[in-house]
C-alpha positions in Angstrom: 0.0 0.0 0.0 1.9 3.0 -1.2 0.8 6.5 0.2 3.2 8.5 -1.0 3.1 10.4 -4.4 5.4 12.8 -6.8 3.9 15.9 -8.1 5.1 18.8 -9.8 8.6 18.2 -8.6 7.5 17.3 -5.1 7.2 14.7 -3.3 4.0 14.0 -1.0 4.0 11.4 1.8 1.0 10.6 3.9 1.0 9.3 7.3 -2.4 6.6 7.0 -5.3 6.1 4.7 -7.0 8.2 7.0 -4.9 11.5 6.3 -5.2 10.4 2.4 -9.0 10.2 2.3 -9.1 14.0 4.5 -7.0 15.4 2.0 -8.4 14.4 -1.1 -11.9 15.5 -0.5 -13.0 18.3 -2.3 -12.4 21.8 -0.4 -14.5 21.9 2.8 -15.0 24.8 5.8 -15.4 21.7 8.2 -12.1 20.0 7.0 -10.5 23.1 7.7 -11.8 23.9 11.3 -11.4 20.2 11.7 -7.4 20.9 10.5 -7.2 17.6 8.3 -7.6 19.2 5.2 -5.3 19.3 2.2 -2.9 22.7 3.0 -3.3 23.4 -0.8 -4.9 22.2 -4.2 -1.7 20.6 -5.3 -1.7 18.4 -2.2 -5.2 17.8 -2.7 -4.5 16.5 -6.1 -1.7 14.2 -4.8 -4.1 13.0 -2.0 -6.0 12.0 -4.8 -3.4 10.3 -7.1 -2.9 8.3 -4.2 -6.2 7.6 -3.2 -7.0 6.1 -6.6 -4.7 3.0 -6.6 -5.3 2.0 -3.1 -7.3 -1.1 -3.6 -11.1 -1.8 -1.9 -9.0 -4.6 0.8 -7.1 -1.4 1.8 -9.8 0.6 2.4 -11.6 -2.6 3.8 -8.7 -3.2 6.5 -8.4 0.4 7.4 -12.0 2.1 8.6 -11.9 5.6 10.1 -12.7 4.4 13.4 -11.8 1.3 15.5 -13.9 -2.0 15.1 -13.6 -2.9 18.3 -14.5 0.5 20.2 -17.4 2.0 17.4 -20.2 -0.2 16.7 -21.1 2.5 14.0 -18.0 0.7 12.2 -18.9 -3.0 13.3 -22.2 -2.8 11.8 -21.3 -1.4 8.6 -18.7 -4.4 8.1 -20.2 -7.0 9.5 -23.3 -6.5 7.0 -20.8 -6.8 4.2 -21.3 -9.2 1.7 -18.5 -11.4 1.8 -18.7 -13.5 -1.1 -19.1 -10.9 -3.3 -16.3 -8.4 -1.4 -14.1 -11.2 -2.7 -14.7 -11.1 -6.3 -13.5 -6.7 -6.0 -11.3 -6.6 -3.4 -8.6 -6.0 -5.5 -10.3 -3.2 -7.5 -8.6 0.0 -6.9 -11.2 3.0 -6.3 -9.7 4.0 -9.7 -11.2 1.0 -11.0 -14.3 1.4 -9.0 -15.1 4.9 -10.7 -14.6 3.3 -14.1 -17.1 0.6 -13.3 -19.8 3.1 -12.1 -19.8 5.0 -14.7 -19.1 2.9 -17.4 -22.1 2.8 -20.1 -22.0 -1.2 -19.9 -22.6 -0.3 -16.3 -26.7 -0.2 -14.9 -28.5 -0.4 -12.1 -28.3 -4.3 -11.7 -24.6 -4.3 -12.2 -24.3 -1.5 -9.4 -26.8 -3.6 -7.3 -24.9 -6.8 -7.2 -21.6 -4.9 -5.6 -22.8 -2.5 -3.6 -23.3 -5.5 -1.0 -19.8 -5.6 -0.7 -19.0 -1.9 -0.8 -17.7 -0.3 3.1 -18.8 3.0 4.0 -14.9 4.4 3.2 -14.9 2.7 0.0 -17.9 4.7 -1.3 -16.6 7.6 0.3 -12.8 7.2 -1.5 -14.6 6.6 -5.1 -16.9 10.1 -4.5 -13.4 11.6 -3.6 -12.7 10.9 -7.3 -15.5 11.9 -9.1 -16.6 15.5 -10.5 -19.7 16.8 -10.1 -21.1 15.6 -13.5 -19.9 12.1 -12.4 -21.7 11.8 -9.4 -24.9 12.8 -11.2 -24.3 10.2 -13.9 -23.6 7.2 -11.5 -26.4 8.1 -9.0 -28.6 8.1 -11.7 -28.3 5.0 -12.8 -29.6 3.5 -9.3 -32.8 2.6 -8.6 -33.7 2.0 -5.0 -37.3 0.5 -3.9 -38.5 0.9 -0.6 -42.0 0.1 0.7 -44.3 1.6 3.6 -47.8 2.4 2.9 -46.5 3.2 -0.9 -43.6 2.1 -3.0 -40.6 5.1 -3.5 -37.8 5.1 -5.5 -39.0 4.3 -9.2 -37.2 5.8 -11.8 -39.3 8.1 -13.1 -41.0 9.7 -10.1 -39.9 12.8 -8.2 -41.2 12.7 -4.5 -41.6 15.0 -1.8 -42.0 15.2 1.5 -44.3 17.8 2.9 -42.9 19.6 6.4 -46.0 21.6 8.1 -44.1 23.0 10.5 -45.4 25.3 12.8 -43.6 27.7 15.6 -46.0 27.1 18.5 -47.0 23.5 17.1 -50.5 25.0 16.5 -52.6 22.3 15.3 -54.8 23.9 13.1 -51.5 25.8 11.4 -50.0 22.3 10.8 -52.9 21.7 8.3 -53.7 24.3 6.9 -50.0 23.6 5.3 -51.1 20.2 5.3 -53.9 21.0 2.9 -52.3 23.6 0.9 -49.2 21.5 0.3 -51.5 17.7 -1.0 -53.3 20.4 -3.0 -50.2 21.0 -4.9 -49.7 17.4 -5.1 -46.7 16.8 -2.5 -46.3 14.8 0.3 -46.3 11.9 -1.5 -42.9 10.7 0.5 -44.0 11.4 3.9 -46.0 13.9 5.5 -43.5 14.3 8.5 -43.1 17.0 11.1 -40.4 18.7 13.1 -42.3 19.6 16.6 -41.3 22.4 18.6 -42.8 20.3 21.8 -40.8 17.0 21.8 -43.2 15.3 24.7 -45.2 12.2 24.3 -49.0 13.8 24.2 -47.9 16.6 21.9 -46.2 14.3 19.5 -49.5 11.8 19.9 -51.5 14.9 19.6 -50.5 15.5 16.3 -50.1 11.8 14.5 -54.1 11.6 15.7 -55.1 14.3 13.6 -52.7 13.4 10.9 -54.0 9.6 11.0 -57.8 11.2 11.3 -57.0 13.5 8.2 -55.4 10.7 6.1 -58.3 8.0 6.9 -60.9 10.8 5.9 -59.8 11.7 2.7 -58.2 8.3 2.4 -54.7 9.2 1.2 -51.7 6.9 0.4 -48.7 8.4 2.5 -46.9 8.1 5.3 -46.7 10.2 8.3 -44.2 11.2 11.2 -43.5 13.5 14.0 -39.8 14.1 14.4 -39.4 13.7 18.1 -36.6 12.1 19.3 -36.9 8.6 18.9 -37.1 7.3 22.2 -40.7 9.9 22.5 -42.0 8.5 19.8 -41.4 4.9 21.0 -44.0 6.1 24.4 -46.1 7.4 22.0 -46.9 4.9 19.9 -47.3 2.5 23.1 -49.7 4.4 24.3 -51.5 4.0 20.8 -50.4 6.9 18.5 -50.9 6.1 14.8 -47.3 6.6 13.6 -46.2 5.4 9.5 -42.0 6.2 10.1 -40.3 6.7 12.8 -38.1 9.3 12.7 -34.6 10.1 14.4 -31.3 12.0 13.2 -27.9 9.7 13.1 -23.9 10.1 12.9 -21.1 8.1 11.7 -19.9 7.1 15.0 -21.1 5.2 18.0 -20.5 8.8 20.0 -22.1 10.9 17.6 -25.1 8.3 18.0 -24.7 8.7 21.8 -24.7 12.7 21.3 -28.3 12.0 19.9 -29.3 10.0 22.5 -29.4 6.8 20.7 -27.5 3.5 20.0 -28.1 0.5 16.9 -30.1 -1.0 20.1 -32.8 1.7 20.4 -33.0 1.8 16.4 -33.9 -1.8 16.3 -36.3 -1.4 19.0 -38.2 1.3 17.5 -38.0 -0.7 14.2 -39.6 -4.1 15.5 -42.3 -1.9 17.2 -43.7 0.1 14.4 -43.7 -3.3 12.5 -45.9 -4.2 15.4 -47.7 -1.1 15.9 -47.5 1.3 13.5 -49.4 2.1 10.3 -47.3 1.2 7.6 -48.2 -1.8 5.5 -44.8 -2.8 4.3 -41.3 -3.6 5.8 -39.6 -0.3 5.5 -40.6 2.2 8.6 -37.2 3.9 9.5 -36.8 7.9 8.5 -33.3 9.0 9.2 -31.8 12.2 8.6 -27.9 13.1 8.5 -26.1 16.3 7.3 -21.9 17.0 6.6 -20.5 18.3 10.0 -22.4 16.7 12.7 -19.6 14.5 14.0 -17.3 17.6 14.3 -20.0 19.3 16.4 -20.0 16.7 19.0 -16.0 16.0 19.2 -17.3 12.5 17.7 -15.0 12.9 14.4 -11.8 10.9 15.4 -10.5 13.1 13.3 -12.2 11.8 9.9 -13.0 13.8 7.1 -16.7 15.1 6.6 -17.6 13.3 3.2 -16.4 9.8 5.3 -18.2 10.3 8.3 -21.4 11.1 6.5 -21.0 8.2 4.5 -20.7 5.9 7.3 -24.4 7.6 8.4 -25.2 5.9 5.3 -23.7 2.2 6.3 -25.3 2.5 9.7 -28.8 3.7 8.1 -28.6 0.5 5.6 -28.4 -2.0 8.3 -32.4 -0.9 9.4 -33.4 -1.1 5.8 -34.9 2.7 6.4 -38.0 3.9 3.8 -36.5 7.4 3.8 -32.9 8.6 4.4 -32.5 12.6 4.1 -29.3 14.6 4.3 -30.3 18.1 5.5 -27.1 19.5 3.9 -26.7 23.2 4.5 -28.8 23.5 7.7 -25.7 23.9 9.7 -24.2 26.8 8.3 -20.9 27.9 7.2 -19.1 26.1 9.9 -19.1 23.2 7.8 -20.3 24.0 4.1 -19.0 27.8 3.5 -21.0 28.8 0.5 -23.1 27.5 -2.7 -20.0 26.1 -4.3 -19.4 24.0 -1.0 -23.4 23.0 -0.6 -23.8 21.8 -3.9 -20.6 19.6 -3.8 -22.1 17.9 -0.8 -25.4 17.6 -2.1 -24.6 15.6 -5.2 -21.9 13.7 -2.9 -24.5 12.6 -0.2 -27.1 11.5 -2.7 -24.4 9.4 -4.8 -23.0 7.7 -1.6 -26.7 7.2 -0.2 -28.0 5.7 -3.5 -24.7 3.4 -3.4 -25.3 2.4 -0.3 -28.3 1.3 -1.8 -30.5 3.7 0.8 -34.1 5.5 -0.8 -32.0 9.0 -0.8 -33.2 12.5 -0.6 -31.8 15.8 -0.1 -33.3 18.3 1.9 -31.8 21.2 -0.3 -31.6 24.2 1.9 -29.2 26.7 3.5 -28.9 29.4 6.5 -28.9 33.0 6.4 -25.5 33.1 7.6 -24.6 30.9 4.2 -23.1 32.6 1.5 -25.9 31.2 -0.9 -29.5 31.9 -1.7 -32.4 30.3 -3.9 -30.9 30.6 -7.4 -27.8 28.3 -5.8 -30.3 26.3 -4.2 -32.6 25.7 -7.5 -29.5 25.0 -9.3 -28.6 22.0 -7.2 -32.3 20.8 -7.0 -32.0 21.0 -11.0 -28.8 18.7 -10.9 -30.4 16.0 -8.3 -33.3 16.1 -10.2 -31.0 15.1 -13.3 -29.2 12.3 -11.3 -33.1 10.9 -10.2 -32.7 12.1 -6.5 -35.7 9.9 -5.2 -37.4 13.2 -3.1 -37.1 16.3 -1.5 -39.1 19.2 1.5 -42.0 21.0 0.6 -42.6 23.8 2.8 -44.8 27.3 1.8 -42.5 29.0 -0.2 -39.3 27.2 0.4 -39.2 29.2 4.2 -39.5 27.1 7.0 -40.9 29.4 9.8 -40.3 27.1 12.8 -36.6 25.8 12.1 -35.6 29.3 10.0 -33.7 28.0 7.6 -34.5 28.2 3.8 -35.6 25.0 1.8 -37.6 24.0 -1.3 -41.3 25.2 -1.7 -44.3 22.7 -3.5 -44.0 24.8 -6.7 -40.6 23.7 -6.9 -41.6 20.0 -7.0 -44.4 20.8 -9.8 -41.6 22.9 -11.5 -38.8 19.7 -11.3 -41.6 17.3 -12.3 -42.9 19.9 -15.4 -39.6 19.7 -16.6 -37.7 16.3 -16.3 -41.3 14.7 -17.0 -41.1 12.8 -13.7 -44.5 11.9 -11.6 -45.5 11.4 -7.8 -45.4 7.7 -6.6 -48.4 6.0 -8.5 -50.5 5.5 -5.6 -50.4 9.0 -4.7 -50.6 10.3 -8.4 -53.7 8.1 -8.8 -55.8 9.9 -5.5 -54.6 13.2 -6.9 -56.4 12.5 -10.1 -59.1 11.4 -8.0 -59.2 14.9 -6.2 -58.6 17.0 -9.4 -55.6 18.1 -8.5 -53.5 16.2 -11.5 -54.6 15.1 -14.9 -51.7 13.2 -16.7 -49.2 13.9 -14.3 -49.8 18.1 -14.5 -51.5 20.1 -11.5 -54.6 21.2 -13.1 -56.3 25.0 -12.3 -58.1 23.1 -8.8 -53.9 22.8 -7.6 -53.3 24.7 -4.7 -56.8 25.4 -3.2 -56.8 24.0 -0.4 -60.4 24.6 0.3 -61.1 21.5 -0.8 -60.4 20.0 2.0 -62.9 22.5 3.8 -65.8 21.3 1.5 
């Protein structure tokens, strides 16, 4: 395993494949406050010389943190598919790249390896891929996932629909409920982020979301994005919950920062399997973001593009419906500006569809962020392109609880109108019932939401 490199005249030496993969990731705020960034682009490009002829065993041998002291880590290997590991593990990530987006290359191909793929070896091969590259490879996946309706289709263009509210005022919640199904979104989940994260509120609202979908007899999903362990009580004590929802990290102690371990996860699986409303076999919602490690000293020192793929290997062992990155909700700490946002975008979806996760993007930034809604509709346009599988609806793209700008339900129509894309079937079938499509357009009855008053 060679990790040194010469370039331009100079020669570049690094200590571990841990300091390679840091180095060649693409320019990062959080690498830098992190210090295990590349000191310059020429060592960034000799991190990546490097980086593409180690093979997928060395990559395999070396995760970014311990097996035996993350269970993050132990999970994501010990779900590897052995069998098939050993028919690539002496691929470079060089060769990797060539494979993905090689036109003899589809979704079954991708399919049959990404069982034996690591976290850090998805990570390595995004290292080495442009922009363009990771659109092309994502979009040759197709990832099905099953809860009350089927996601993932190629295709389809989902969305879920966030009614947030800042006093968790029920009869706020849906009226953006109503306006948001009348533009025809929500078809992912209709999932919300309380400001009260206690057992009765959080039952409070599934109730009226359960009594709102059984009366109009609509095929989503719902959630309310307490913290796991709340929505656990709540649903004991009856609550009518699709997904349950909580936030993850790439390590055992960013997992512990949230309050939860791979135990709790299971838990709350088996039990809305028991309990909940879904139908099918897929009822985890998980959501990640670049940078969250870092905030909790829960790093070890990793680069961000690694530890959020690892997110990724965790989320795959539950076999999630939904898996969102949130990925400029942070700020600048992490992702600087739109250059830096819409890298990590189109990096998180790719690693997330690789994984072979039902991937969306919640594409949004802070106020803080050196970015706005033209950068923001440029990267929705370029996930659209690479069949991101959904993203937020919220009134205008302006979340008034969390404050932080998103995507709005006209941008949803807009992606669909022009990459010819639909809701999930079952969805796009009631809307036609309702008037609200006709051959996959919103017709002039889209966004009245008195309908829902009649």
């Amino acid at each position: 395993m060679l990790l040194k490199t010469k370039l331009f005249g100079k020669l570049y030496s690094f200590a571990s494949v841990k300091e390679v993969m840091a180095k060649a990731n693409e320019e990062k705020s959080g690498d830098k406050l992190a210090r295990v960034a590349a000191s310059s682009s020429e060592e960034r490009i000799a991190a990546k010389v490097v980086l593409a002829q180690l093979t997928l065993n060395d990559l395999f041998n070396n995760p970014s943190v311990d097996y035996e002291k993350d269970e993050v880590t132990r999970i994501i290997i010990d779900d590897i598919n052995l069998t098939v590991f050993e028919e690539i593990k002496n691929w470079t990530l060089e060769e990797l790249r060539a494979f993905l987006l090689a036109s003899t290359t589809g979704n079954f191909e991708i399919q049959h390896i990404q069982r034996a793929l690591t976290s850090e070896m998805i990570a390595g091969v995004c290292k080495l891929m442009s922009n363009l590259d990771l659109i092309q490879a994502a979009g040759k996946i197709e990832v099905l996932k099953t809860a009350n309706t089927t996601i993932g289709h190629h295709g389809t263009f989902a969305n879920r629909l966030q009614p947030n509210h800042p006093t968790d005022d029920i009869d706020g919640i849906m009226a953006t409920v109503m306006e948001g199904l009348s533009y025809g979104t929500g078809d992912a989940v209709i999932g919300l982020n309380p400001v009260d994260d206690s057992v009765d509120s959080t039952r409070r609202i599934l109730d009226k979301f359960e009594e709102f979908r059984q009366k109009w007899n609509i095929p989503v999903q719902t959630s309310v994005l307490a913290h796991v362990t709340t929505q656990m009580e709540a649903v004991e004590k009856g609550a009518p919950t699709g997904l349950i929802f909580q936030s993850i990290a790439g390590s055992q102690k960013g997992n512990e920062a949230f309050g939860v371990t791979a135990q709790i996860l299971q838990d709350a699986r088996d039990l809305v399997h028991r309990k909940g409303t879904a139908t099918g076999q897929n009822v985890n919602y998980f959501e990640t973001g670049q940078g969250s490690e870092l905030s909790s000293d829960a790093h070890f020192d990793t680069d961000q593009v690694t530890m959020e793929a690892r997110c990724y290997g965790f989320a795959r062992h539950f076999d999630p419906f939904l898996v969102n990155t949130v990925v400029g909700f942070i700020g600048p700490e992490y992702l600087y500006d739109a250059k830096q946002v819409i890298r990590a975008g189109l990096e998180d979806h790719f690693m997330g569809k690789l994984h072979g996760i039902s991937m969306g993007v919640d594409v949004c930034y802070t106020n803080h962020m050196k970015a706005d809604q033209n950068d923001m509709e440029i990267l929705l346009t370029a996930l659209a392109a690479a069949n991101c599988t959904y993203v937020m609806g919220i009134p205008h793209g302006d979340d008034v609880m969390l404050n932080y700008q998103t995507t709005g339900f006209h941008d949803t129509a807009t992606i669909r109108e022009i990459f010819g894309r639909r809701p999930i079937k079952e969805f796009e079938t009631w809307c036609e019932k309702m008037g609200i499509m006709a051959d996959g357009k919103l017709t002039e009855r889209a966004g009245d939401a008195s309908i829902f008053l009649q």
